[in-house]
Backbone as CSV, one residue per row, in Angstrom:
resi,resn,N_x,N_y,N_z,CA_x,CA_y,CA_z,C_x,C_y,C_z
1,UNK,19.585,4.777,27.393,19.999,4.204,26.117,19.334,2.847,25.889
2,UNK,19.666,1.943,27.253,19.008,0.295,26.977,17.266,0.588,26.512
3,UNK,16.437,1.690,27.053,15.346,2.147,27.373,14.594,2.064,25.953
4,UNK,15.869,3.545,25.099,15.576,3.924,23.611,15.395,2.691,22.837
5,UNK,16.338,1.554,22.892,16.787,0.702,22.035,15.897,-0.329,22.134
6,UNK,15.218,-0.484,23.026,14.141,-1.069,23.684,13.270,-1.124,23.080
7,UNK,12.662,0.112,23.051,11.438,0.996,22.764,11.514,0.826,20.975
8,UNK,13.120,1.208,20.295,13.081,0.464,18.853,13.031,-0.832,18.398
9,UNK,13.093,-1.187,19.425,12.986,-3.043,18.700,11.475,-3.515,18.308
10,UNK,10.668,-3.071,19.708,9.100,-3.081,20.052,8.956,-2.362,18.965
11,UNK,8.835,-1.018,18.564,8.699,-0.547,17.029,8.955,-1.296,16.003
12,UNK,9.815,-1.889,15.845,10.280,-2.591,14.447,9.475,-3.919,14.504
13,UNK,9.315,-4.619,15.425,8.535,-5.378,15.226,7.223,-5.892,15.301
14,UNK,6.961,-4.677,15.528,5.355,-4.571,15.609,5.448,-4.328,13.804
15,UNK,5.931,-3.096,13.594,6.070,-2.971,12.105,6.489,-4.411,11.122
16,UNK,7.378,-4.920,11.254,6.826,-6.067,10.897,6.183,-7.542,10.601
17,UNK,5.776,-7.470,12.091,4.164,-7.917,12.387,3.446,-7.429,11.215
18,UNK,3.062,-6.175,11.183,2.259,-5.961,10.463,2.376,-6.131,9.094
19,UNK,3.507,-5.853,8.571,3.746,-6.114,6.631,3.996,-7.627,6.556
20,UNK,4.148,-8.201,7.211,4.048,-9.756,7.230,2.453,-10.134,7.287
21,UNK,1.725,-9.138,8.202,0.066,-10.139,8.104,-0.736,-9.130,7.023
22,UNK,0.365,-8.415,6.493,-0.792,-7.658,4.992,-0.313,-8.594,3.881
23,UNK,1.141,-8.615,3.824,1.423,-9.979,2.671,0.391,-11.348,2.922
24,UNK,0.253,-11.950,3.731,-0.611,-12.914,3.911,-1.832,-12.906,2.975
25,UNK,-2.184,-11.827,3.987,-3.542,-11.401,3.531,-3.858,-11.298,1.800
26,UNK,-2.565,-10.454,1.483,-2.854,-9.697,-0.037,-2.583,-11.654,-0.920
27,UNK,-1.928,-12.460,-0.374,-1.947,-13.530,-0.818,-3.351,-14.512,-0.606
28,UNK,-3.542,-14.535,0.250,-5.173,-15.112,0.337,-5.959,-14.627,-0.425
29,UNK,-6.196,-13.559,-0.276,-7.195,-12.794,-1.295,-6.630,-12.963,-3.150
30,UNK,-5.721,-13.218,-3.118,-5.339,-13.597,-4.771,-6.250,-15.366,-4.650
31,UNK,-5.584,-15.957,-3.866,-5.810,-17.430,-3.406,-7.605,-17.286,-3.728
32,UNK,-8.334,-16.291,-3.034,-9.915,-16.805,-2.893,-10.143,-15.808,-3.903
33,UNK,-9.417,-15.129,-5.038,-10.146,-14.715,-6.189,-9.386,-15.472,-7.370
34,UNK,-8.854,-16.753,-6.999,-8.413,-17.692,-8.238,-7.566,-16.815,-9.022
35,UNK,-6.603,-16.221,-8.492,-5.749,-15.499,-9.344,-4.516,-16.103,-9.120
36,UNK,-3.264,-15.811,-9.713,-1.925,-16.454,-9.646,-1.319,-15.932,-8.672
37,UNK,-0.955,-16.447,-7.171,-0.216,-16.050,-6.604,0.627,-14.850,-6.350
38,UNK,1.093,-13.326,-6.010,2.203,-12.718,-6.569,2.701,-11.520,-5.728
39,UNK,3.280,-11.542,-5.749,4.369,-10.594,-4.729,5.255,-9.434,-5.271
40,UNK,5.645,-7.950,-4.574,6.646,-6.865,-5.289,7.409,-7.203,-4.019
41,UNK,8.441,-7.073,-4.077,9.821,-7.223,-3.393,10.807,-5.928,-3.922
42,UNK,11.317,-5.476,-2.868,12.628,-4.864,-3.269,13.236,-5.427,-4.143
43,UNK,13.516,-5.002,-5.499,14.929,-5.694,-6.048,16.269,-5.328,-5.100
44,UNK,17.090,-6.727,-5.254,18.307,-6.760,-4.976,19.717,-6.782,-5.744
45,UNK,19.575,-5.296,-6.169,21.090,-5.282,-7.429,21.240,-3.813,-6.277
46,UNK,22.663,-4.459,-7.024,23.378,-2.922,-6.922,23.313,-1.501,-7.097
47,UNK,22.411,-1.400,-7.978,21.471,-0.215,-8.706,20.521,0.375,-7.740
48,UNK,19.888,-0.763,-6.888,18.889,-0.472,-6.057,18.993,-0.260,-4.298
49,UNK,20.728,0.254,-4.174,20.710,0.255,-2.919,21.072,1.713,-2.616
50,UNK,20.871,2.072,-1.410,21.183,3.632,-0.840,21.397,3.856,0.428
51,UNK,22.267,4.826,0.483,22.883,5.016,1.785,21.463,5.840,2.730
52,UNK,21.390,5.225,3.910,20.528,6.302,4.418,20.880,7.095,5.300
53,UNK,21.014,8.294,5.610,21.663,9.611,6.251,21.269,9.332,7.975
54,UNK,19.719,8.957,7.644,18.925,9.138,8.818,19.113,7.500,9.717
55,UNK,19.757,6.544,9.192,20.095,5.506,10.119,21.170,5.332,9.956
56,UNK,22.192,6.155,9.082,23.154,5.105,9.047,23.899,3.879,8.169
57,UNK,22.961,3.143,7.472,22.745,1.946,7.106,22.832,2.016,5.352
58,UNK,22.946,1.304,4.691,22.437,0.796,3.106,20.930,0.073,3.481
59,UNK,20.382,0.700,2.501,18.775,0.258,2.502,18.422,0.045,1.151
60,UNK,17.449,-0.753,0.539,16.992,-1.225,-0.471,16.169,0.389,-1.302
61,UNK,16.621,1.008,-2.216,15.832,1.645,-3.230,14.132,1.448,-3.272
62,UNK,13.582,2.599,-4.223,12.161,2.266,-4.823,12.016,0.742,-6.037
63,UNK,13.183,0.773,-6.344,12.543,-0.122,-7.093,12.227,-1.785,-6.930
64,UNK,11.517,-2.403,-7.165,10.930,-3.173,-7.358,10.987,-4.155,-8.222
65,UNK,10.501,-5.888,-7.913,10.662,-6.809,-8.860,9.175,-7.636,-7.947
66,UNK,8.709,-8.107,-9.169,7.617,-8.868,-9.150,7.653,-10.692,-9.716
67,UNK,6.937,-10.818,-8.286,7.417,-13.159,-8.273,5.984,-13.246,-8.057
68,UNK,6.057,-14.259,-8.938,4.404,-15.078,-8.881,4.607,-16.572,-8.989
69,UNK,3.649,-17.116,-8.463,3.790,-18.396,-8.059,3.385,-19.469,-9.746
């Protein structure tokens, strides 16, 4: 069990390792093509949340909201 749980943490954060150094990235590259800053985020309403079967948990929906600097 300690083994499994282990083995998911190292997963999850490698995973986000990685969507953390593509946001960067997708921000630099706005940065060195003189564009405005900007980001999609999960929206956070009520509308946009869902139960998920397969963890357990409430998880954030498809939809989306967009922030620019």
């Amino acid at each position: 069990m300690a083994r499994e749980t282990n083995s998911k943490t190292i997963q999850g954060d490698a995973l986000a390792r990685e969507k953390l150094l593509e946001l960067a990235e997708k921000i630099y590259n706005q940065f060195e093509n003189e564009v405005v800053p900007s980001v999609s985020l999960p929206s956070r309403t009520k509308a946009n949340i869902e139960y998920s079967d397969e963890s357990d948990v409430w998880v954030y929906g498809d939809r989306e909201s967009d922030w620019s600097a």
